[in-house]
N, C-alpha and C positions, 0 to 999 in steps of 0.2 A: 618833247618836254611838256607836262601839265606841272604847274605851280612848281617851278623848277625841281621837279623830281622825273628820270626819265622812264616811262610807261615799260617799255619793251626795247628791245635791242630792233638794229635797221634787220637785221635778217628777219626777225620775225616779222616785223611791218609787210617786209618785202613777200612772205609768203599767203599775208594776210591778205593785200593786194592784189595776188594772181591768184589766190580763188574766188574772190569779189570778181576779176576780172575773166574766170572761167564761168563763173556760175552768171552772169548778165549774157556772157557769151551763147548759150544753151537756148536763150529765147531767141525769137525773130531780130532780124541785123536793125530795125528802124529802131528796137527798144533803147540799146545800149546806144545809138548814134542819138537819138535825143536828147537820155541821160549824159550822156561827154559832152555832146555837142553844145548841152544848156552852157556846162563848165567853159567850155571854150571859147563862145561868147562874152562869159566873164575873164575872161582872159584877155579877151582880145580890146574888153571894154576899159580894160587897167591900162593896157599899154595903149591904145589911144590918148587918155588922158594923159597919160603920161608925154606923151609925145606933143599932143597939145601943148601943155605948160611950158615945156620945154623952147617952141618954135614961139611961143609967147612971149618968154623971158629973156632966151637965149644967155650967153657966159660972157666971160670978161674979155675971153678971146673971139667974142663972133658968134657966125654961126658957120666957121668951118666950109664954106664954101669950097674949098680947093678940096674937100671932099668928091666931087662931080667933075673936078679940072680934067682934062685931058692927061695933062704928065704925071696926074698921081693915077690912071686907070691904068697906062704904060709902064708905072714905076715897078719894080721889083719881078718877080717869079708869077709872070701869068696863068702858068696850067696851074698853081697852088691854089691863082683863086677862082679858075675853071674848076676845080676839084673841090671847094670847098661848099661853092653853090648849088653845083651837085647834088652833094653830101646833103644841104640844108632840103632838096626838094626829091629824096628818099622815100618812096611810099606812093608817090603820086599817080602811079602805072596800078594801084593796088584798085581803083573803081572798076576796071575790068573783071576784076575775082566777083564783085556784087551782080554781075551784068543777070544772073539766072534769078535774082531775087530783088530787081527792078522794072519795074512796066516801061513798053517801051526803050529797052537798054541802048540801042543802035543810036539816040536821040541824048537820052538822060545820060550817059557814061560819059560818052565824050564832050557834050555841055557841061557837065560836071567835074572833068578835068583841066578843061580850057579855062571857066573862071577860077578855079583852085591855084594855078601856075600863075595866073596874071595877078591874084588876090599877092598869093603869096610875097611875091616878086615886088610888087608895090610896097606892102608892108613890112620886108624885112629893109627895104632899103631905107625907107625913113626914118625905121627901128635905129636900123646901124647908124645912120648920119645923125639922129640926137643922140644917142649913144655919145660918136666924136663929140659933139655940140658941147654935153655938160663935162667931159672930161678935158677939152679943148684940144685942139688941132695938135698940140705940140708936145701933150703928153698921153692922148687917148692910148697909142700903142703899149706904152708901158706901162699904164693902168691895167690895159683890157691883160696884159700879159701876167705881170705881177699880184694881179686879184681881182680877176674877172667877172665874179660874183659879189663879190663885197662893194665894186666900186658901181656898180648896178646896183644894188639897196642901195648904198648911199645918197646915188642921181633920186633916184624915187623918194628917198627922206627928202633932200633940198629941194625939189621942185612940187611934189603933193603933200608931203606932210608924215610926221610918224605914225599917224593912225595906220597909212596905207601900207606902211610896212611888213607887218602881221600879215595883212591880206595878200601882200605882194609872194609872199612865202608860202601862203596856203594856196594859193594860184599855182605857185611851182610844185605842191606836191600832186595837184588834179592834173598839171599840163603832164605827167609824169601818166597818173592812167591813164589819161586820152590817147598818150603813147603808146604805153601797153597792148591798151584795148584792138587800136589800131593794125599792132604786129599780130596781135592773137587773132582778129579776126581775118584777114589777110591768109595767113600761115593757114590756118583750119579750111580754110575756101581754095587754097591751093592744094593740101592735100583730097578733099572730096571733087576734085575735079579731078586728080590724077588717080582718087579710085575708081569714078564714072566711067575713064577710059581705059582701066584694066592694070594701069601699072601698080597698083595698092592693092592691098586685099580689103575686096566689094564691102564689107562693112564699114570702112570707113567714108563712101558714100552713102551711107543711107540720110533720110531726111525724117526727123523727126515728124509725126501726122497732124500734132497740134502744136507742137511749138513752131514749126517749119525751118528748122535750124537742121544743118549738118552736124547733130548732137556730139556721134562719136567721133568725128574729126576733130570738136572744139575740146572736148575729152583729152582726146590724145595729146595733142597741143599742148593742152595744161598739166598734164604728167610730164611733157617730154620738158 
């Protein structure tokens, strides 16, 4: 929405974004991870803040401590939350696809996985726990269930302010290409390895000579 009138429909957005997201894809993999990576940064700069104010202020009910108890890690359906954590670290096996378009890969990939898992894991937990913190222990669940998104802007109005609102939203639509970009390039570098080794037809290995991208793999991708 610009000045409450709405520009285009989500579909069209959506295909506007996978060709921004194919056509970045076409150059060398550092271009686009700089470009996301800046966004993600500022992502990552909102939700600290966030997080901060929150372990500042804390709620009426606390700061949720029996978040970390013992009988609430044992409480309920443990593979749901084996599965769920999972779920959130999706992609992480993806720095091996880069290993042919990083110096020194045998070093750089798997240091680059290792602080990625520990980052992550660090941060969504403290995520999750102010999360509990501004909704309070006794009612987070059926907040996070009943409007899971709503009651997240709302934590970000009370503890930073309305400006951060806006921003908090235009943050969710970058963390959305950084996503994209992520599967796209992923996918593409998974198919030009499985043409390198003969399973694909040898074109969709080739390597562009000046872009040094796996052009028509990221092609493909972005058609299929």
């Amino acid at each position: 929405h610009v000045i409450g009138r709405t520009i285009l429909d989500w579909q069209s957005w959506a295909l506007i974004s996978l060709a921004f997201i194919t056509v970045i894809g076409l150059f060398r993999v550092d271009l686009s991870m700089r470009l996301l990576g800046a966004l993600v940064c500022l992502e990552i700069v909102l939700v600290a803040l966030w997080e901060g104010a929150v372990l500042l202020r804390g709620c009426r009910e606390g700061y949720a401590t029996i978040s970390y108890a013992p009988e609430t890690f044992f409480h309920g359906s443990a593979g749901v939350g084996v599965l769920f954590a999972m779920l959130c670290m999706i992609g992480i096996e993806a720095g091996a696809c880069f290993s042919a378009e990083t110096r020194n890969p045998r070093v750089t990939v798997g240091r680059a996985t290792f602080i990625a898992i520990a980052f992550l894991a660090i941060f969504y937990s403290i995520g999750t726990w102010c999360y509990i913190i501004t909704q309070g222990a006794s009612r987070a669940v059926a907040q996070a269930t009943a409007d899971p998104v709503g009651s997240f802007f709302s934590s970000i109005h009370d503890y930073l302010g309305a400006l951060f609102v806006p921003a908090a939203s235009l943050i969710l639509v970058t963390s959305q290409l950084a996503a994209l970009n992520s599967v796209q390039a992923s996918a593409s570098r998974y198919v030009y390895a499985l043409a390198r080794e003969g399973v694909l037809p040898a074109p969709l290995g080739r390597v562009h000579a000046r872009l040094e991208s796996p052009h028509i793999a990221v092609m493909a991708i972005g058609v299929i």
